[in-house]
PDB file of N, CA, C and O in Angstrom:
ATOM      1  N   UNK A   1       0.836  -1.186   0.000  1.00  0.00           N
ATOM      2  CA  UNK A   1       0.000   0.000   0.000  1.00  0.00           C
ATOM      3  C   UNK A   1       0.883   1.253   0.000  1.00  0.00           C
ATOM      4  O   UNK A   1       2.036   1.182   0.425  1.00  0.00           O
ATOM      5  N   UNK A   2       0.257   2.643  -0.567  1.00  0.00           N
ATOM      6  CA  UNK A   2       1.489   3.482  -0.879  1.00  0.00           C
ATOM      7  C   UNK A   2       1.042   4.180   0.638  1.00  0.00           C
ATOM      8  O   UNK A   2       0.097   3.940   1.391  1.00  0.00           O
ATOM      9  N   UNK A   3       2.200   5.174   0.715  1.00  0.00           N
ATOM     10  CA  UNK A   3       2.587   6.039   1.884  1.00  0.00           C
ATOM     11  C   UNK A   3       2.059   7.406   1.499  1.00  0.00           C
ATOM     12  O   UNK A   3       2.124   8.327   2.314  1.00  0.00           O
ATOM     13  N   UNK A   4       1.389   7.628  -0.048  1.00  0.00           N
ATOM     14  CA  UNK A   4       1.540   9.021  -0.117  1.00  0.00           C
ATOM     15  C   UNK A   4      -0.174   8.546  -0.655  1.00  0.00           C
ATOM     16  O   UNK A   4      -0.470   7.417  -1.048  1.00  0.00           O
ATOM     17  N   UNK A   5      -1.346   9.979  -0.518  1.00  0.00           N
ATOM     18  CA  UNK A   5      -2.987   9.935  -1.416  1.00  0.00           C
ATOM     19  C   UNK A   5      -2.708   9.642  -2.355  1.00  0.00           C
ATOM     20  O   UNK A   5      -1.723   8.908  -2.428  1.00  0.00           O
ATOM     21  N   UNK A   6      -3.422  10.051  -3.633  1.00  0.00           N
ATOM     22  CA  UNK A   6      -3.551   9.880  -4.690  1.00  0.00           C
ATOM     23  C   UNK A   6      -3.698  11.721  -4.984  1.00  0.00           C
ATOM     24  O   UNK A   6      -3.619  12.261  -6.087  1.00  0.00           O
ATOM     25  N   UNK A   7      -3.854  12.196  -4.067  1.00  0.00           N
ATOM     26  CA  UNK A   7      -4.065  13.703  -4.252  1.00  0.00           C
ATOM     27  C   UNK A   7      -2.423  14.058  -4.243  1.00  0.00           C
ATOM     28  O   UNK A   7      -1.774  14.502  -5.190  1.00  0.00           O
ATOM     29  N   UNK A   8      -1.968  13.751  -2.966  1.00  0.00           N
ATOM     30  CA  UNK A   8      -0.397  14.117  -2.658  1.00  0.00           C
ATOM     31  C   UNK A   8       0.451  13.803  -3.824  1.00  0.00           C
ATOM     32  O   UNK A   8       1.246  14.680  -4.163  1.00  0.00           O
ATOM     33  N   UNK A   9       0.414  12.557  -4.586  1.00  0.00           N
ATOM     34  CA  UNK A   9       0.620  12.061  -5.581  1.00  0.00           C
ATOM     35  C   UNK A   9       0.545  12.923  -6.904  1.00  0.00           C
ATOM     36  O   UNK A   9       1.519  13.226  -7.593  1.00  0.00           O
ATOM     37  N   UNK A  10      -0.738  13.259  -7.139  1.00  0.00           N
ATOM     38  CA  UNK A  10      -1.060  14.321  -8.075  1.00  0.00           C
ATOM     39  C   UNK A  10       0.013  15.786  -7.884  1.00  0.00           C
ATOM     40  O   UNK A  10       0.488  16.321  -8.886  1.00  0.00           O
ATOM     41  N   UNK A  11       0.301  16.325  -6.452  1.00  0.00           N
ATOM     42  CA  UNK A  11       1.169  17.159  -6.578  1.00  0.00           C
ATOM     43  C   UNK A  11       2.091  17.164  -6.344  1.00  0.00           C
ATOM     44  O   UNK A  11       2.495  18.291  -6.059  1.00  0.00           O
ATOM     45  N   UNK A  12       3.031  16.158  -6.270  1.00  0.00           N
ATOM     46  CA  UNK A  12       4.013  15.410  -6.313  1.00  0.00           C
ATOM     47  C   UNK A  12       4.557  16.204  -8.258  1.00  0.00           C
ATOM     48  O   UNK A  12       5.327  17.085  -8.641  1.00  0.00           O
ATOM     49  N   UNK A  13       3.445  15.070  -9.034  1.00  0.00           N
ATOM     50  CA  UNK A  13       3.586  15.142 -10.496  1.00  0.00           C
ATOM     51  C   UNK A  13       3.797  16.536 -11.203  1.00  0.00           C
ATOM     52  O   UNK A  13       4.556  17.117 -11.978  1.00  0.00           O
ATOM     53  N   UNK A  14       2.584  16.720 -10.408  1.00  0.00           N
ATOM     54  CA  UNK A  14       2.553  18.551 -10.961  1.00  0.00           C
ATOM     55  C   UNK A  14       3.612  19.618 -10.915  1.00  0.00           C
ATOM     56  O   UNK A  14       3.777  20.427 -11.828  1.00  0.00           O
ATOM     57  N   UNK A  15       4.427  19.578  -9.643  1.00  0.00           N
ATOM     58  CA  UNK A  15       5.402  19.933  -9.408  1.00  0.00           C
ATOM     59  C   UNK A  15       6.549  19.639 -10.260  1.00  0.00           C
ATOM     60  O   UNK A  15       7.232  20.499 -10.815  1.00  0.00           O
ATOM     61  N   UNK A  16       6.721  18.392 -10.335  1.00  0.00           N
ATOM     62  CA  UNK A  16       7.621  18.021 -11.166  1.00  0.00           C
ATOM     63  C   UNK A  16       7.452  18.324 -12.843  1.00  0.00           C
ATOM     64  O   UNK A  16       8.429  18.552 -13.556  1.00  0.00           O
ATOM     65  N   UNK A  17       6.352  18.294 -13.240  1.00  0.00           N
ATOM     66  CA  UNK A  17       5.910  18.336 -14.632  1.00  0.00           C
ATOM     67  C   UNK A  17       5.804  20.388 -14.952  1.00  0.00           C
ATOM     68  O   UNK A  17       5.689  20.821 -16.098  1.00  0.00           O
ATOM     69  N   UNK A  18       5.868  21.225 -13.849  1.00  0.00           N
ATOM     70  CA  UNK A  18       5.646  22.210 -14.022  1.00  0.00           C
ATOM     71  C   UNK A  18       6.702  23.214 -13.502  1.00  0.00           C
ATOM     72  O   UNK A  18       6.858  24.404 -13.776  1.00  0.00           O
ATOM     73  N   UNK A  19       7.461  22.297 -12.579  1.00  0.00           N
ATOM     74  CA  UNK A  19       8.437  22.981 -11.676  1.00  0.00           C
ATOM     75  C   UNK A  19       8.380  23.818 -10.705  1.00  0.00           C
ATOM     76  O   UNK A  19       9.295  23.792  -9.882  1.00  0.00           O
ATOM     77  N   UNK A  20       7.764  24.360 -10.619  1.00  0.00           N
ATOM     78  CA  UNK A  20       7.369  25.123  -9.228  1.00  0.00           C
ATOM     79  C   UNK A  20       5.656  25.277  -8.717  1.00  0.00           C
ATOM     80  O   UNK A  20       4.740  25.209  -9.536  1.00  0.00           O
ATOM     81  N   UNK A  21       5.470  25.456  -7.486  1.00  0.00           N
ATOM     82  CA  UNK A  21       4.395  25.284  -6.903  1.00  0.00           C
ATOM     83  C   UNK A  21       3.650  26.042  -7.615  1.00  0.00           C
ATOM     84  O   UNK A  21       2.556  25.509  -7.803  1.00  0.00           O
ATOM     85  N   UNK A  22       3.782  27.349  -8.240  1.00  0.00           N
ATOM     86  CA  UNK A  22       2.504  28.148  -7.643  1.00  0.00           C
ATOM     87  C   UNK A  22       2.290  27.288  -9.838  1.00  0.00           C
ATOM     88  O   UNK A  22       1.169  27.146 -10.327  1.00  0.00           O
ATOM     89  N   UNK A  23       3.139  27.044 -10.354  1.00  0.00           N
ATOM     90  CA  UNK A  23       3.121  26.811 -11.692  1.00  0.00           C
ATOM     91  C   UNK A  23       2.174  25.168 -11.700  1.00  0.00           C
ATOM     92  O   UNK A  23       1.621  24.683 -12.686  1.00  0.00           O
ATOM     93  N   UNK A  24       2.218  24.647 -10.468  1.00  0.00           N
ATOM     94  CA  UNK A  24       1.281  22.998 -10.320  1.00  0.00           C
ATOM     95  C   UNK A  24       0.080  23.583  -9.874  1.00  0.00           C
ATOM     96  O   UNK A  24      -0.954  23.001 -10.202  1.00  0.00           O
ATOM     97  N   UNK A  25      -0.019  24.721  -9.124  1.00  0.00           N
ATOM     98  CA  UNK A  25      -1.050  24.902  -8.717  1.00  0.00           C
ATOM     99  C   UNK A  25      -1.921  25.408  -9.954  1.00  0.00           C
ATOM    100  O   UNK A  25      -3.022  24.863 -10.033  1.00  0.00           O
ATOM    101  N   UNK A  26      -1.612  26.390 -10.970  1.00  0.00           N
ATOM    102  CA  UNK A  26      -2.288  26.869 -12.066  1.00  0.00           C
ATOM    103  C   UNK A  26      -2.735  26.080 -12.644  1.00  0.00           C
ATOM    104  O   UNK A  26      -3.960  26.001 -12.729  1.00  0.00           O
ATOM    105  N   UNK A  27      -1.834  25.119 -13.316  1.00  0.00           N
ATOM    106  CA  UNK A  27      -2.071  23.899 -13.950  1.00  0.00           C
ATOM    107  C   UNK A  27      -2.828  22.818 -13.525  1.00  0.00           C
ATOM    108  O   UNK A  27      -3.123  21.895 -14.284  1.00  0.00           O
ATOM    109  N   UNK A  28      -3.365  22.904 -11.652  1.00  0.00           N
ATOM    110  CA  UNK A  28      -4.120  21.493 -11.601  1.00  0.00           C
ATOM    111  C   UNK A  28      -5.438  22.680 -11.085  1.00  0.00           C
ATOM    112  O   UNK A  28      -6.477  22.020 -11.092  1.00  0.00           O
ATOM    113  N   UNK A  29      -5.614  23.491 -10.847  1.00  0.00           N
ATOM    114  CA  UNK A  29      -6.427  24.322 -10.683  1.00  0.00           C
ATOM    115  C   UNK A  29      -6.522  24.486  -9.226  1.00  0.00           C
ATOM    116  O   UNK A  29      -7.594  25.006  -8.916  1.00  0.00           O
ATOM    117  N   UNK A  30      -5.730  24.206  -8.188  1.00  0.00           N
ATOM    118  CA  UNK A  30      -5.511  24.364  -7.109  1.00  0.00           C
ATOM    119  C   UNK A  30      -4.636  25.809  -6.460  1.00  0.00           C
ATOM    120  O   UNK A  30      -3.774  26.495  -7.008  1.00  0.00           O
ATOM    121  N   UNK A  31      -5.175  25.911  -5.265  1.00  0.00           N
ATOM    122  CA  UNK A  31      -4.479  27.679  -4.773  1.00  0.00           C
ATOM    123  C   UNK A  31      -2.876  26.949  -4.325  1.00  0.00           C
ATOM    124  O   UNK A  31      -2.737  25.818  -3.860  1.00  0.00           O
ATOM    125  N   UNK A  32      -2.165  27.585  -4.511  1.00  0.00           N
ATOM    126  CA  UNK A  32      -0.551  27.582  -4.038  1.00  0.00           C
ATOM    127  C   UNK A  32      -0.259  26.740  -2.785  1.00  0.00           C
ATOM    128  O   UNK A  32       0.482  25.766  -2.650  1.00  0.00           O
ATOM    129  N   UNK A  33      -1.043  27.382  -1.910  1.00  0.00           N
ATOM    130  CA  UNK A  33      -1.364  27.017  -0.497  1.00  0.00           C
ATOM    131  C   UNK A  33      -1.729  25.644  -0.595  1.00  0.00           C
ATOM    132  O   UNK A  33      -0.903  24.831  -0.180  1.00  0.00           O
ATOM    133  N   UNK A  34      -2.627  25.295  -0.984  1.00  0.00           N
ATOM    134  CA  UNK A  34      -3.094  23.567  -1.600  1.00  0.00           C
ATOM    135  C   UNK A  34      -1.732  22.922  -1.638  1.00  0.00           C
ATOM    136  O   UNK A  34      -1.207  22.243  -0.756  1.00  0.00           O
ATOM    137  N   UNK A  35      -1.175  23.313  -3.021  1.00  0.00           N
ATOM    138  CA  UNK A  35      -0.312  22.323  -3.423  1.00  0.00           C
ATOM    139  C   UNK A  35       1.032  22.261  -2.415  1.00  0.00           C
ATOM    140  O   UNK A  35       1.630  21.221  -2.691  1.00  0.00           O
ATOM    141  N   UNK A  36       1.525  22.784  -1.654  1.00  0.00           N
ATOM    142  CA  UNK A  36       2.334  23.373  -1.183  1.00  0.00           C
ATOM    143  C   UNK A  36       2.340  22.489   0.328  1.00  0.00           C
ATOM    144  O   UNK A  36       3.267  21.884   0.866  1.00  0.00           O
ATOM    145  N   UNK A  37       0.585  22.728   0.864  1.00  0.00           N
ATOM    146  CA  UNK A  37       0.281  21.845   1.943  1.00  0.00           C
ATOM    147  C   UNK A  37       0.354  20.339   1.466  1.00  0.00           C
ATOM    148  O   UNK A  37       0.805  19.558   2.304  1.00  0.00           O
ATOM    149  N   UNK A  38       0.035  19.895   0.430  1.00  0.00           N
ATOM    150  CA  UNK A  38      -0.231  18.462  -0.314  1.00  0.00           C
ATOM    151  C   UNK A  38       1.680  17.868   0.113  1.00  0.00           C
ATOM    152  O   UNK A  38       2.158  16.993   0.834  1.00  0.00           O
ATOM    153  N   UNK A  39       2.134  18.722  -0.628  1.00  0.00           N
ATOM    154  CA  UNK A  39       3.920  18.636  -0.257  1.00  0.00           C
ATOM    155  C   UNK A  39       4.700  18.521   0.623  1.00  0.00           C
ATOM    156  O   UNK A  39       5.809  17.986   0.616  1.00  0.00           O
ATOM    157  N   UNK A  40       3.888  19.259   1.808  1.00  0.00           N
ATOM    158  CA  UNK A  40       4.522  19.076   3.005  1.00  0.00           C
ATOM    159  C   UNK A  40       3.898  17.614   3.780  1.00  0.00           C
ATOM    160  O   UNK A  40       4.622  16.862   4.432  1.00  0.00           O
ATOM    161  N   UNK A  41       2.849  17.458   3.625  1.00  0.00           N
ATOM    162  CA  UNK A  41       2.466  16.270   4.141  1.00  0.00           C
ATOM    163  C   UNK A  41       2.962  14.880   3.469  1.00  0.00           C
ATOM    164  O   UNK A  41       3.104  13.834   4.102  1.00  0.00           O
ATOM    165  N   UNK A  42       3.159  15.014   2.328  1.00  0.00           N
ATOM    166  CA  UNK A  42       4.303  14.106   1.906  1.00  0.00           C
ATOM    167  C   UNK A  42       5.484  14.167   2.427  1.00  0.00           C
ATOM    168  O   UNK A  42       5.837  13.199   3.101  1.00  0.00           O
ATOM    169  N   UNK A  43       6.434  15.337   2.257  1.00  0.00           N
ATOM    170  CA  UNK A  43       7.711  14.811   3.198  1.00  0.00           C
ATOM    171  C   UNK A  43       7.414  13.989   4.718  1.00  0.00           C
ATOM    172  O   UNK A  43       8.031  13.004   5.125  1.00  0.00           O
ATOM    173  N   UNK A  44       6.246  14.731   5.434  1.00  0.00           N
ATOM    174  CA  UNK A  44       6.108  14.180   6.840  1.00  0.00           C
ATOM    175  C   UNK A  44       6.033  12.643   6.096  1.00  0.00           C
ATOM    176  O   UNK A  44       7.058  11.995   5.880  1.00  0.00           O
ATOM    177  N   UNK A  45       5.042  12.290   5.836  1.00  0.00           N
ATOM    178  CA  UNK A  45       4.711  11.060   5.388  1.00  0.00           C
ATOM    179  C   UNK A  45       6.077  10.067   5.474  1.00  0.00           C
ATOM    180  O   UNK A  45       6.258   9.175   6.303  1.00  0.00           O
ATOM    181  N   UNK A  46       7.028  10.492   4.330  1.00  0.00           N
ATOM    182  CA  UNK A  46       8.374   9.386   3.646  1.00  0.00           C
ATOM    183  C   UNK A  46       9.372  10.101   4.842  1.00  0.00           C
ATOM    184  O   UNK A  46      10.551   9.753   4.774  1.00  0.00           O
ATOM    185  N   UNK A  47       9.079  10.894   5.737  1.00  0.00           N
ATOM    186  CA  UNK A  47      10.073  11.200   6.360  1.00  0.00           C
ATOM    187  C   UNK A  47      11.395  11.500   5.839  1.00  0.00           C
ATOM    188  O   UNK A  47      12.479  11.108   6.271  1.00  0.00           O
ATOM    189  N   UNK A  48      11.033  12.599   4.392  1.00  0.00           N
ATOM    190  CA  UNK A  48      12.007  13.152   3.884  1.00  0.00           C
ATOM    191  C   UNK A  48      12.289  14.802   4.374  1.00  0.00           C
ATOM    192  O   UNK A  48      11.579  15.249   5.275  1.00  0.00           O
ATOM    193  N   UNK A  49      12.824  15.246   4.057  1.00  0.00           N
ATOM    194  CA  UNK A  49      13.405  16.809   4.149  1.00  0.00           C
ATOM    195  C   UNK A  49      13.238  17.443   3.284  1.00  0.00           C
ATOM    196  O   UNK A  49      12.784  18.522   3.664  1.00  0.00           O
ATOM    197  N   UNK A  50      13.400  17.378   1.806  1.00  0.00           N
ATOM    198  CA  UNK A  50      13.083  18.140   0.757  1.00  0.00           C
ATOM    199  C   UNK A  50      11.676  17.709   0.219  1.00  0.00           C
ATOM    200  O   UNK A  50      10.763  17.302   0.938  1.00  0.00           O
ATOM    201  N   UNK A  51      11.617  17.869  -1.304  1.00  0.00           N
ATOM    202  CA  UNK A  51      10.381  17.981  -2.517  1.00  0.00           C
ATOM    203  C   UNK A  51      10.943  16.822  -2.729  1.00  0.00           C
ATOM    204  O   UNK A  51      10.409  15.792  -2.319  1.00  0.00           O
ATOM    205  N   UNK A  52      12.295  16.815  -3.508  1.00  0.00           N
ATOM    206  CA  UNK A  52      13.390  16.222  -4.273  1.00  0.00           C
ATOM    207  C   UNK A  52      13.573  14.800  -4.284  1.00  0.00           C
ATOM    208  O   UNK A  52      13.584  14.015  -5.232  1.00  0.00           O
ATOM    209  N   UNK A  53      13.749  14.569  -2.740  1.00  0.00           N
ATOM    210  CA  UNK A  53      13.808  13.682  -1.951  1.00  0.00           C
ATOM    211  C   UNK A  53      12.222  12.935  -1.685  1.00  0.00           C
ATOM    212  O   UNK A  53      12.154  11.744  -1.382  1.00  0.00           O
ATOM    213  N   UNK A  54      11.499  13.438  -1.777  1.00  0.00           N
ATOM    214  CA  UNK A  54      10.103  12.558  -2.034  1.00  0.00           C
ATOM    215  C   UNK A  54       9.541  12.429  -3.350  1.00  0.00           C
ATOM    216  O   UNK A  54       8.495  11.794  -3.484  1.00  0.00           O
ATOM    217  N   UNK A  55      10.181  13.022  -4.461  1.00  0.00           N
ATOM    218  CA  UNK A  55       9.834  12.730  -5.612  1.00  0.00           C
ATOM    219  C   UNK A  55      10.965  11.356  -6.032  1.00  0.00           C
ATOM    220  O   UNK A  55      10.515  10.460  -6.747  1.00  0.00           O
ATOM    221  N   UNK A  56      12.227  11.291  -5.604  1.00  0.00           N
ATOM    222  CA  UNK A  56      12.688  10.329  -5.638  1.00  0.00           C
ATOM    223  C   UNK A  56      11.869   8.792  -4.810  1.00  0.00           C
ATOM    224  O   UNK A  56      11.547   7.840  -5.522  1.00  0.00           O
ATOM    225  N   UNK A  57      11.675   8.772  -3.591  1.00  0.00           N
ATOM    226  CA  UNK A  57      11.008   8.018  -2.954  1.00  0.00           C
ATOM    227  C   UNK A  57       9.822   6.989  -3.569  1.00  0.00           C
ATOM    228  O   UNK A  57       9.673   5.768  -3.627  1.00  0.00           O
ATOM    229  N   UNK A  58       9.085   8.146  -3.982  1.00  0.00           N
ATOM    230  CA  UNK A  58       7.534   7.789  -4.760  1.00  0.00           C
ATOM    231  C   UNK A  58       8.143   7.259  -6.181  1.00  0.00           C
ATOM    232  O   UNK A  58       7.882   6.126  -6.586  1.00  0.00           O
ATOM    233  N   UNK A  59       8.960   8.149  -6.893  1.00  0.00           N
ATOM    234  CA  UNK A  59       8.913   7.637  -8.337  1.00  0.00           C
ATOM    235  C   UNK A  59       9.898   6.712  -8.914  1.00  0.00           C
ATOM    236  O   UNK A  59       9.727   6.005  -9.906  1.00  0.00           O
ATOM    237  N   UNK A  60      11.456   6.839  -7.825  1.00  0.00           N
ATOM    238  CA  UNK A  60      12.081   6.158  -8.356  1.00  0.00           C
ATOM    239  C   UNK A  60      12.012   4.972  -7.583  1.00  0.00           C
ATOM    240  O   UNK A  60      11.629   3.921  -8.097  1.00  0.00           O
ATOM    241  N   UNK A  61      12.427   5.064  -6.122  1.00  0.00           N
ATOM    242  CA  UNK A  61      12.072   3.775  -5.146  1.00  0.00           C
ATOM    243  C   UNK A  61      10.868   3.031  -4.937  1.00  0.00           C
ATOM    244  O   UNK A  61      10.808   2.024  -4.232  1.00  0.00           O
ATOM    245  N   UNK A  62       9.744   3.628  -5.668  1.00  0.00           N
ATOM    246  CA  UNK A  62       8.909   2.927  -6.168  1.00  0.00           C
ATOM    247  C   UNK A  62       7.654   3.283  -4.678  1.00  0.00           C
ATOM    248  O   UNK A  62       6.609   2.634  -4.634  1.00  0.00           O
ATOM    249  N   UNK A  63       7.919   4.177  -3.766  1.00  0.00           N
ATOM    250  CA  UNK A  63       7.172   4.209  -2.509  1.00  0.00           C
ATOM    251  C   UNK A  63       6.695   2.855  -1.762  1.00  0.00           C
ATOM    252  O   UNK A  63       5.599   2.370  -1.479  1.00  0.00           O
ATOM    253  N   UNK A  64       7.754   2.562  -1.620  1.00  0.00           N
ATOM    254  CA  UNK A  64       7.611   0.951  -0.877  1.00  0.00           C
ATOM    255  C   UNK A  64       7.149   1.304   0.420  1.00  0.00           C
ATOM    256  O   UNK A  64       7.086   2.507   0.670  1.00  0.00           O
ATOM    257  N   UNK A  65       6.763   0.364   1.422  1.00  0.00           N
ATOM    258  CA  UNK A  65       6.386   0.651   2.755  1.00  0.00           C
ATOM    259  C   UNK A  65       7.187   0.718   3.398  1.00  0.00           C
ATOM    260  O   UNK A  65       8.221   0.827   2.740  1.00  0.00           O
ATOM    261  N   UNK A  66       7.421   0.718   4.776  1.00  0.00           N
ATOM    262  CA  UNK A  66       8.425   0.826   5.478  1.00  0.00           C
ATOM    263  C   UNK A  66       8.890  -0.780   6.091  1.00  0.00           C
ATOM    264  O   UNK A  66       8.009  -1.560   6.454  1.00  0.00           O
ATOM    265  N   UNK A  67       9.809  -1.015   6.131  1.00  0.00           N
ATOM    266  CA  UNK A  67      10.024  -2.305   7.190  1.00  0.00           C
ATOM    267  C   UNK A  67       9.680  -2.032   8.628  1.00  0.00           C
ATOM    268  O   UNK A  67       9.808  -2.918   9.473  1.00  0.00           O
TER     269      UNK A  67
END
C-alpha cells in the first residue's frame, strides 16, 4: 500500500511536470497554499526533508512501505 494519497501524488507530479508550486497549482487548478500543503504532508509522510527527496522516494524507489 502506498505512503503518499492519490491527491499528494497528483502534486508530487505537478510539481515536477511544471516545476514550481505556484506553476502545479495553475495547472491542476488548485491555490498555491493547496499544493504546497499536499507537499509538506508528503515529506512528513516518507520522512524526507526536501520535494526532491520525495519525488525520488515515490517515483524512483517505487514508494515501498516501510520495514
Amino acid at each position: 500500500m502506498s505512503r503518499v494519497t492519490p491527491a499528494e501524488r497528483r502534486a508530487l507530479e505537478a510539481v515536477l511536470a511544471y516545476g514550481t508550486v505556484k506553476g502545479a497549482a495553475y495547472a491542476t487548478g488548485k491555490s498555491p497554499w493547496t499544493v504546497a500543503r499536499q507537499l509538506a504532508s508528503v515529506r512528513d509522510r516518507l520522512n524526507v526533508t526536501t520535494t526532491v527527496e520525495a519525488v525520488r522516494v515515490v517515483f524512483i524507489d517505487g514508494d515501498k512501505p516501510a520495514a
